[in-house]
C-alpha positions as CSV (number, residue, x, y, z in Angstrom):
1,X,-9.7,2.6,-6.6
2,X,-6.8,0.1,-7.2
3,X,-8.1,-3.2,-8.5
4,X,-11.9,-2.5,-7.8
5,X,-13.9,-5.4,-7.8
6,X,-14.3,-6.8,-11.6
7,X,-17.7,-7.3,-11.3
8,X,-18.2,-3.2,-11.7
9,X,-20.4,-2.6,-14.6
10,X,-19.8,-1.0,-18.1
11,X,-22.1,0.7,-20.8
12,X,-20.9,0.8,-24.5
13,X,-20.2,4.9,-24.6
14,X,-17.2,4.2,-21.9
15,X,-13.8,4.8,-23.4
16,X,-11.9,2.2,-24.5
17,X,-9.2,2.7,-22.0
18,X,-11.8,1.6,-19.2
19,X,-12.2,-1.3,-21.2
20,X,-8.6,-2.5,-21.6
21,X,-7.7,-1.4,-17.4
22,X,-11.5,-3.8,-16.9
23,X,-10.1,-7.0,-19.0
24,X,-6.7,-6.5,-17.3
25,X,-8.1,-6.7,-14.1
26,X,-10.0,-9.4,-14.2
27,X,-7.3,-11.5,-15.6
28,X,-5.3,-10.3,-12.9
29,X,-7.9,-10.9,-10.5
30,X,-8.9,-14.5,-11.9
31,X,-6.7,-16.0,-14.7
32,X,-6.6,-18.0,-16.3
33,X,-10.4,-17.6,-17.4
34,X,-11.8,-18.0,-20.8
35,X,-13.1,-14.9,-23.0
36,X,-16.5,-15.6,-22.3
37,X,-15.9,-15.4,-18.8
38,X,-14.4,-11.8,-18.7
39,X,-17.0,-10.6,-20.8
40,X,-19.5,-12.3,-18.6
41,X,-18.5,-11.2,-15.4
42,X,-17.2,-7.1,-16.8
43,X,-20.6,-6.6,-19.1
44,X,-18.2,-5.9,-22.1
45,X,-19.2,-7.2,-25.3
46,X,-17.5,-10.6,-26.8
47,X,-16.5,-7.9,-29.7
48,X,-14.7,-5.2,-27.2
49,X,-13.1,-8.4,-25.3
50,X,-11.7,-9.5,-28.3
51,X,-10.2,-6.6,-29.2
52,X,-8.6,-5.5,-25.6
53,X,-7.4,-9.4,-25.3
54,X,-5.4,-8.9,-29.1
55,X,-4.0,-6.0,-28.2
56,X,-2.5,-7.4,-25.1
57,X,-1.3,-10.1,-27.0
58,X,0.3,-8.2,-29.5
59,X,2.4,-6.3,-26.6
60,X,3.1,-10.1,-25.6
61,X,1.5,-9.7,-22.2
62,X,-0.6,-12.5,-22.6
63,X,-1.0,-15.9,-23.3
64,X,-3.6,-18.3,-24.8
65,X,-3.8,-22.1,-23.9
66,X,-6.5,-25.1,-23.0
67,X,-7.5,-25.8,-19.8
68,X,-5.9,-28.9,-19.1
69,X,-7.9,-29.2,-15.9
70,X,-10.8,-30.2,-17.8
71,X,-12.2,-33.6,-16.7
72,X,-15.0,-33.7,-20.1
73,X,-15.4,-32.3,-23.0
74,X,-13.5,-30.2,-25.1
75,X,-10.8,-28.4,-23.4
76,X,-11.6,-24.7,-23.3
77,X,-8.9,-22.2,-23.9
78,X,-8.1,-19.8,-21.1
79,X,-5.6,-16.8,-21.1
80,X,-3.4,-15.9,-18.4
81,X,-0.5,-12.8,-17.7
82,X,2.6,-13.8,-18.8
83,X,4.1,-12.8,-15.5
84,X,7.8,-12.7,-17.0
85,X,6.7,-10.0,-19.6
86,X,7.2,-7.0,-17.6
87,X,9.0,-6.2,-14.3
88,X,7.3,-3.4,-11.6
89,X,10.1,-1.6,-9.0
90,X,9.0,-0.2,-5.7
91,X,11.5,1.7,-3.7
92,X,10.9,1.6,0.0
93,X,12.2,4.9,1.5
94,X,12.0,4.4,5.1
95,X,13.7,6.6,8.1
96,X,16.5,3.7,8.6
97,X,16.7,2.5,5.0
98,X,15.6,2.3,1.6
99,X,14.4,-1.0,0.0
100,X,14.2,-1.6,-4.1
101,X,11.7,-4.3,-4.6
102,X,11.4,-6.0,-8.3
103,X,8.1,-7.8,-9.1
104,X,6.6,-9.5,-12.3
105,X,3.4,-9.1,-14.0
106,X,1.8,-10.3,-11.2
107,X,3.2,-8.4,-8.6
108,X,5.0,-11.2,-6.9
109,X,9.0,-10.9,-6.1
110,X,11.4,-11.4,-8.5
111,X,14.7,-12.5,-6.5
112,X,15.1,-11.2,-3.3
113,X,15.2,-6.8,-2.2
114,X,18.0,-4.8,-2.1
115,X,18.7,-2.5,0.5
116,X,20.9,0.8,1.5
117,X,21.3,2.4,4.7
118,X,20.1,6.1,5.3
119,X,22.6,7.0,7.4
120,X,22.7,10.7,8.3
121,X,25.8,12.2,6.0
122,X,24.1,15.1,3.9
123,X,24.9,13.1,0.1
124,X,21.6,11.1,0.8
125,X,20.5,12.1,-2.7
126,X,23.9,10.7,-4.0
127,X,24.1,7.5,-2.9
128,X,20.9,6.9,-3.6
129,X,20.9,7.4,-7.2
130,X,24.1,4.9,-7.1
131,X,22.3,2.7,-5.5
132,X,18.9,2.6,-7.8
133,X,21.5,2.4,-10.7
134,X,22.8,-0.9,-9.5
135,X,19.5,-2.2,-8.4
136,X,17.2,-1.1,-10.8
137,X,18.1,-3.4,-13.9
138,X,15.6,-6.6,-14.1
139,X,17.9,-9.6,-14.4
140,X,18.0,-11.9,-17.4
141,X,15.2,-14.0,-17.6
142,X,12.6,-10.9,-16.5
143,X,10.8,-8.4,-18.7
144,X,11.7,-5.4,-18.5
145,X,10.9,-2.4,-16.2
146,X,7.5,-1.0,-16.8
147,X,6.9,1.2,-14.0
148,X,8.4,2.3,-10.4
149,X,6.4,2.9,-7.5
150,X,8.2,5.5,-4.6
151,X,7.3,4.9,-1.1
152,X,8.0,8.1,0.9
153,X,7.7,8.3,5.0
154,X,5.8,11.8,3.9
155,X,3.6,14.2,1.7
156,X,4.8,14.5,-1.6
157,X,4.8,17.9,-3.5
158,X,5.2,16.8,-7.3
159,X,5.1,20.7,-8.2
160,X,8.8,21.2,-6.0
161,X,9.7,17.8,-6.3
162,X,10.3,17.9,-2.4
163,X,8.7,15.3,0.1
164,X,7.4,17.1,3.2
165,X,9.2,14.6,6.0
166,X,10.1,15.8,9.6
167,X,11.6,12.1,10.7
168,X,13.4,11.9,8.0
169,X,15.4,15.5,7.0
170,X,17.9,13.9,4.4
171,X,14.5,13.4,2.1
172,X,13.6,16.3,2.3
173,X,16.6,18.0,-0.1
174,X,16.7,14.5,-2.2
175,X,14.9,15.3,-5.9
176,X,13.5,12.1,-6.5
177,X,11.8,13.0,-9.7
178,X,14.9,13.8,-11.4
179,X,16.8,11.7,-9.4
180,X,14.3,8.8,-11.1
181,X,14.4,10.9,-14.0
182,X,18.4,9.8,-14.6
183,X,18.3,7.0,-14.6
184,X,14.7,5.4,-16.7
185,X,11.8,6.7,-18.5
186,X,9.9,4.2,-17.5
187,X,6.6,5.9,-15.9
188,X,7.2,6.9,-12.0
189,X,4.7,7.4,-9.0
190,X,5.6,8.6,-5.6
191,X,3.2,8.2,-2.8
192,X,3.3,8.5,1.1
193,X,3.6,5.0,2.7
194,X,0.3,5.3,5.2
195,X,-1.5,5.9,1.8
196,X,-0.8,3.5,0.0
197,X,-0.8,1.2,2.4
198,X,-4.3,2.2,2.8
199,X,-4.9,1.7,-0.7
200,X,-4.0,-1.9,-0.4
201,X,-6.0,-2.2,2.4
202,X,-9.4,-1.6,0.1
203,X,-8.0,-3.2,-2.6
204,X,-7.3,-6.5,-4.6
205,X,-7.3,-9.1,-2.6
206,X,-8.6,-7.2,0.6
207,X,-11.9,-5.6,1.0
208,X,-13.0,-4.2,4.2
209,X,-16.5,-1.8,5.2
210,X,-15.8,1.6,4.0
211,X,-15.4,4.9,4.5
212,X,-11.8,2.8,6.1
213,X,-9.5,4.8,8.4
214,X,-5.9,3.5,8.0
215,X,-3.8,4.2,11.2
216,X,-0.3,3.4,11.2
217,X,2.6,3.8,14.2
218,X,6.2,2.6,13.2
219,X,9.3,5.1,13.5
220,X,6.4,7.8,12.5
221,X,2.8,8.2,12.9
222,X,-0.1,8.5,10.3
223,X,-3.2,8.0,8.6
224,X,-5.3,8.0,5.7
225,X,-9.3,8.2,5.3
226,X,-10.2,6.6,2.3
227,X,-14.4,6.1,1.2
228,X,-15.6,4.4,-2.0
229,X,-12.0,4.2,-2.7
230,X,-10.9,8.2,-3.1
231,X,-8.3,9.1,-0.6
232,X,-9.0,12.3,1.5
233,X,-6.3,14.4,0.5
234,X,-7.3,18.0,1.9
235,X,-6.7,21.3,0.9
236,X,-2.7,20.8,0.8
237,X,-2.7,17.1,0.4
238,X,-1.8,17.0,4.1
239,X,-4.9,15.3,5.5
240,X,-4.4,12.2,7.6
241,X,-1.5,13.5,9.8
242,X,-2.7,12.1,12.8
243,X,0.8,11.8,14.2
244,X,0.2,15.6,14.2
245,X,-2.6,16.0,16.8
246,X,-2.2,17.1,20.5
247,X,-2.5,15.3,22.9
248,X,-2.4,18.0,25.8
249,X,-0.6,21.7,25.5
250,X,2.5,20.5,24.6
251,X,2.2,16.5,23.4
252,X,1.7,15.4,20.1
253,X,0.6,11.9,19.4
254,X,3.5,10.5,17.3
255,X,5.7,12.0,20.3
256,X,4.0,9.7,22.6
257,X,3.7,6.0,20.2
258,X,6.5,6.0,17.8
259,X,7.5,2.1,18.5
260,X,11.1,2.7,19.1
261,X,10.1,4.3,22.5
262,X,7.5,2.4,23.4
263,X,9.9,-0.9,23.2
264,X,12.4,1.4,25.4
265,X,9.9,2.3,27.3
266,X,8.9,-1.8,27.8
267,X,12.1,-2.8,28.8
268,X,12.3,-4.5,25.3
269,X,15.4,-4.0,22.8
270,X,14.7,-2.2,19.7
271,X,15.1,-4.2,16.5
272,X,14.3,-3.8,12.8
273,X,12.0,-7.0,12.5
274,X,9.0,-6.0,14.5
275,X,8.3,-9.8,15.3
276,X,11.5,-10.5,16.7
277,X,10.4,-7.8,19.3
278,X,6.9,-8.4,19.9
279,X,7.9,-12.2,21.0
280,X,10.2,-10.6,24.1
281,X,7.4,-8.2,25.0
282,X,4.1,-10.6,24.8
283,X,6.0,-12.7,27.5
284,X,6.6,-9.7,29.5
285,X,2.9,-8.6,29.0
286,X,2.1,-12.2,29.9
287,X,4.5,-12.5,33.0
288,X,3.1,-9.5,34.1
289,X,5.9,-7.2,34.0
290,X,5.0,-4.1,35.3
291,X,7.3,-2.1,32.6
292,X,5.9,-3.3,29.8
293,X,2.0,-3.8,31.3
294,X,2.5,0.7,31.9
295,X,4.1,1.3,28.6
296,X,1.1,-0.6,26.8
297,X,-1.2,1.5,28.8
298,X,0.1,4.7,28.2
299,X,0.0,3.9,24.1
300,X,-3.5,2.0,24.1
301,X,-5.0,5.1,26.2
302,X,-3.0,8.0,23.6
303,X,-3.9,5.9,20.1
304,X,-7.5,5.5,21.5
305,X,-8.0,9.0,22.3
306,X,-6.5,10.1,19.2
307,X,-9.1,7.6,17.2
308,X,-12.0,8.9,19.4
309,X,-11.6,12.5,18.1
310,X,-10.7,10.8,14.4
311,X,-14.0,9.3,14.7
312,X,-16.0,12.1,15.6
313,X,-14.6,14.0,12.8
314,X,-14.6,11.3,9.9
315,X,-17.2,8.4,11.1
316,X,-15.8,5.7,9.3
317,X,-16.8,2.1,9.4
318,X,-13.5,0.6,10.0
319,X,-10.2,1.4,11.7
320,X,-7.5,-0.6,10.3
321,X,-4.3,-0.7,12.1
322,X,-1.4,-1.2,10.5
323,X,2.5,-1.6,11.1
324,X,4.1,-3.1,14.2
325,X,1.5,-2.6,16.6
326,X,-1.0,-4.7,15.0
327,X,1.3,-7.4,15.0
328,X,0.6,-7.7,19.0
329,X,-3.5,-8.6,17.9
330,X,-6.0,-8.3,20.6
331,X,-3.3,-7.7,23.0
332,X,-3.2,-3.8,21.5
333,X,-6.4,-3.8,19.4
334,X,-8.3,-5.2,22.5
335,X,-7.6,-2.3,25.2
336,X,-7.8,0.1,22.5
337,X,-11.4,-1.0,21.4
338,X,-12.5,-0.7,25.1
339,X,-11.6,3.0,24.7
340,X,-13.3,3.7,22.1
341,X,-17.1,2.2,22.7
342,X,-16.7,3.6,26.7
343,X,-16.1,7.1,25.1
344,X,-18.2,7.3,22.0
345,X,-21.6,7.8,21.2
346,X,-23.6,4.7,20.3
347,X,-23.8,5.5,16.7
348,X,-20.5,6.1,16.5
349,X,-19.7,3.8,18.2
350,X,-22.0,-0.1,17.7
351,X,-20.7,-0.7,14.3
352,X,-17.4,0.7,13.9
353,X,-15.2,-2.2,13.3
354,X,-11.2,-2.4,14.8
355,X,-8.7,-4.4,13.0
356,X,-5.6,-5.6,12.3
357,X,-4.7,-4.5,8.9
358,X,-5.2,-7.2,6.6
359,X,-2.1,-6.2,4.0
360,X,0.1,-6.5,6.8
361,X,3.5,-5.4,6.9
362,X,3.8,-5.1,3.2
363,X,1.0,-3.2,2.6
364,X,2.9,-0.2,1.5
365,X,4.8,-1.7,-0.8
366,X,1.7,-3.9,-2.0
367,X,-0.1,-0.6,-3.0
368,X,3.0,1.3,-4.5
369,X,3.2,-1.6,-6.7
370,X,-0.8,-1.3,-7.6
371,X,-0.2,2.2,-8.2
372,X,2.8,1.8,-10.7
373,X,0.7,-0.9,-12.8
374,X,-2.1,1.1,-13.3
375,X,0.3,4.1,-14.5
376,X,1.9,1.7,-17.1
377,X,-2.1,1.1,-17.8
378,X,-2.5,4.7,-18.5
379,X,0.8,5.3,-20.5
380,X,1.5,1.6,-22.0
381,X,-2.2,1.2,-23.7
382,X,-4.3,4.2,-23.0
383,X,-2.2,6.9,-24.3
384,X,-4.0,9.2,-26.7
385,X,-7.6,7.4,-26.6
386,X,-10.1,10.0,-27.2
387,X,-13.2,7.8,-27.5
């Protein structure tokens, strides 16, 4: 799991790459802190600390100073990521655009995104290898790139180098390993949005009840069932697609709550900024408009029934929902909850929670950024550890 809780336990015999991705967490986590601290709080020795803290420093990740916050006594020193040392990408491939997001050390924006239209012309693949070309370069005063997280709107298939996308065809004939491949060597990772999204959902800083069911409705439809922090992939990695189930004969669910129709079908103008339509539609909602009022019913009563059968099937403890629905609070989540506890069984049923995702919007991008730190982990410090 991305960013598990530092408090997880180590014995001696675990390999030293455990070790270093344990230290690095918790200074993510906490810093600064003081070496006693980490070893404290991880159950690594003072000796193993050491060690994993001067190899960082040697890569000039980290830095050593006293706490200045001390009131008495002498001033402890404290290390903390140099947040300038290295910069993390994530591109955002979404059905109306892509997005290239730079972040530090600490996973927090470096300057503001970049962004192309997708457009529908068939040289998708071109332009956007001209476009991660311009973008992709840390500016001056950054480190630079360690690792670039992919967000797809689909199932990636590493072995074809192919992303299995029915809203968004142009992906589907765009390489994006090579297409990466071009242009750095820095380690890549390519995920599907709802999963990673997901995994920010369980992650550092958010920690709901698990097994977790992530469901997500934007300009597609999806979900992810995560437990103990291990995504259900299935036997073709295509587990989750609940934009996929039937509704009736001839319905599928993401036909029926895709957010572009249900704002047509509100009498509320489709934007790209999901708040600056959910302001126009809670005051229809709230004035009673009888549009909007049989638009939300018709969603509430297909998500609900799609969750009920989810449910039954997975039995998690929590149902996050995430993307622009959830931005509408008990106003969605409320009907939909209804649903559920008149239509399951009470064990099912009494302590299942229903939220708002906590990672919010950026969720995806939150946990494609997770994803390409603990790659650079893997290749940066833990290459070729056999003990």
């Amino acid at each position: 799991m991305p960013f598990a809780d530092s408090s997880e336990r180590l014995n001696v015999s675990m390999v030293k790459s455990q070790s270093r991705r344990l230290v690095f967490r918790h200074i993510f986590r906490h810093g600064p802190v003081a070496r006693g601290s980490i070893a404290h709080d991880t159950g690594l020795s003072q000796g193993t600390v050491k060690t994993v803290i001067d190899e960082f420093f040697r890569s000039g990740i980290l830095v050593e100073s006293k706490d200045r916050t001390a009131q008495v006594g002498r001033k402890p020193l404290k290390v903390y990521l140099r947040r300038e040392a290295r910069t993390f990408g994530v591109l955002n491939i979404q059905p109306d655009r892509s997005e290239l997001h730079l972040l530090d050390l600490q996973l927090q924006p470096i300057g503001p995104k970049t962004q192309m239209e997708t457009g529908r012309r068939g040289d998708y693949a071109a332009r956007l290898e001209r476009f991660l070309a311009r973008s992709l370069t840390p500016p001056e005063n950054a480190g630079a790139l360690a690792a670039l997280g992919i967000v797809v709107p689909g199932v990636y298939d590493e072995g074809r180098d192919r992303v299995v996308c029915r809203i968004m065809p142009v992906l589907t004939d765009a390489p994006l390993g090579q297409i990466v491949a071009r242009l750095t060597d820095a380690p890549v990772t390519i995920g599907e949005d709802v999963r990673l999204a997901a995994l920010a959902e369980v992650g550092d800083p958010h920690y709901v009840r698990q097994p977790l069911f992530y469901f997500y409705a934007g300009a597609g439809v999806g979900g992810c069932s995560i437990d103990e922090g291990r995504v259900l992939e299935g036997a073709t990695k295509m587990a989750g697609e609940i934009g996929q189930m039937y509704l009736d004969a001839d319905r599928r669910l993401e036909d029926l709550v895709r957010w572009p129709r249900f704002l047509r079908d509100a009498g509320v103008q489709v934007t790209a900024d999901a708040d600056a339509a959910v302001r126009p539609l809670l005051r229809r909602l709230a004035a009673g408009d009888r549009l909007a009022t049989e638009a939300l019913r018709k969603v509430t009563e297909a998500v609900a029934a799609a969750l009920v059968n989810t449910v039954c099937l997975l039995n998690p403890r929590t149902i996050a929902v995430g993307g622009p629905y959830a931005t509408m609070g008990e106003t969605f989540l409320g009907p939909v909850r209804d649903y559920l506890l008149e239509r399951l069984i009470p064990e099912h049923g009494n302590d299942l929670d229903l939220i708002a995702a906590r990672s919010g919007e950026h969720g995806m991008v939150r946990g494609a950024a997770v994803t390409a730190l603990e790659r650079w982990l893997d290749s940066e410090y833990t290459g070729g550890d056999n003990q």
